[in-house]
Each structure stands twice: as structure tokens, then as C-alpha cells.
C-alpha positions in Angstrom: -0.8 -1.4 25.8 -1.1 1.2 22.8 -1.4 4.6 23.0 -4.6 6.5 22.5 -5.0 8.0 19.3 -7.4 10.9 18.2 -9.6 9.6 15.6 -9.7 10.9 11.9 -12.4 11.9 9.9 -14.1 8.7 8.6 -13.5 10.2 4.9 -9.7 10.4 5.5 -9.9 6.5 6.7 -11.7 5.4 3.7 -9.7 7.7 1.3 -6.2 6.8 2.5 -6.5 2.5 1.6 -8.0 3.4 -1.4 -5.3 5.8 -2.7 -2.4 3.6 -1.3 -3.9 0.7 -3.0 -3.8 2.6 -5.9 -0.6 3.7 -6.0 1.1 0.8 -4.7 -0.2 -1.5 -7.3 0.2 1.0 -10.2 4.0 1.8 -9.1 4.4 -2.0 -8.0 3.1 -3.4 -11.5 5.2 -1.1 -13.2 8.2 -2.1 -11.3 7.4 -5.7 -11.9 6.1 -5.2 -15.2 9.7 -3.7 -16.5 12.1 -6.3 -14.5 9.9 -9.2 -15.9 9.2 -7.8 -19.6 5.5 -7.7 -18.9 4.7 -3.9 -20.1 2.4 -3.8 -22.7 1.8 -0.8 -24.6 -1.9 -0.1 -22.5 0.6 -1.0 -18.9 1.8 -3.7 -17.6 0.5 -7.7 -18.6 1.6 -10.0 -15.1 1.2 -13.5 -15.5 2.3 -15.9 -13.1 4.7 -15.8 -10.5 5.1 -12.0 -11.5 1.5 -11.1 -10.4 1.9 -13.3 -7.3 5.1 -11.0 -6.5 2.9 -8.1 -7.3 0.0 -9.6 -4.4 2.9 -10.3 -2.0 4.1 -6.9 -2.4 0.7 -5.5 -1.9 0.0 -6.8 1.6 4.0 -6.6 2.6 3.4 -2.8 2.0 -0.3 -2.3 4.0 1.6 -4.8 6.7 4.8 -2.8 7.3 3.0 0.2 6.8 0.4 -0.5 9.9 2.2 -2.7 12.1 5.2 -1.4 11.7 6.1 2.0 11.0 2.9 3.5 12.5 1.0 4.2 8.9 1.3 3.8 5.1 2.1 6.9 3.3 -1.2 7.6 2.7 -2.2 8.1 6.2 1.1 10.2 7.1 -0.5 12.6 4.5 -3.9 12.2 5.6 -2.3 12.7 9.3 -4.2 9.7 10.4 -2.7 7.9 13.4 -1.5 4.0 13.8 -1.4 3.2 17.4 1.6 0.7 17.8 2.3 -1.6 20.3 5.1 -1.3 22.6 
């Protein structure tokens, strides 16, 4: 059974996805983007097996960061609570 966990304002649980999707896509492309050669002077240009890394990365982070270690690092900010089971 999980522990009870004090609810957060809903504009911190809409804000927080947003802003990790954000940055974990920007930082994540760029990352790809440079070990692949797909920067392009406007960012980063993935094609392939490069973007598909890119999605897998995505959802790795939003898994680990819910299930896993209690919250992504947009909800440790946010001070928004991930009940976990034991």
C-alpha cells in the first residue's frame, strides 16, 4: 500500500510535465543531435533510429522519474509528491 500524499496545486501538476517535457527533449536532442551529427544550425535534425532513441529516452525519463525515484526533477522543484509503492 502507498503512502498518502498531500496534493499539489493543480497548476504545479500541469506545469511540472510540461516543463520536464521540455527540457528533457531539448537537452536529450541536443545530446543525440551532437553524438549522431544531426545539429543543424536552427538545432538539432533526428532522423531515424536517432529520433526513436530520442522517444525512448523520453518515456525512460517520465518512467524512472515516477515509478521509481518518487518524481522527475520537475516535481522535486515544484515539491509535488510521488507516492511509491513499497
Amino acid at each position: 500500500m502507498t503512502e498518502p500524499v498531500a496534493a499539489a496545486p493543480m497548476w504545479k501538476r500541469v506545469l511540472a510535465p510540461i516543463l520536464d517535457w521540455i527540457m528533457v527533449f531539448s537537452v536529450g536532442g541536443y545530446l543525440i543531435g551532437a553524438a549522431t551529427g544531426g545539429l543543424e544550425p536552427g538545432g538539432f535534425d533526428l532522423q531515424g533510429w536517432p529520433a526513436l532513441l530520442l522517444l525512448a529516452v523520453v518515456v525512460a525519463y517520465f518512467y524512472v522519474g515516477r515509478r521509481v525515484v518518487g518524481g522527475t526533477l520537475w516535481d522535486r522543484f515544484f515539491g509535488i509528491g510521488r507516492p511509491q509503492p513499497k
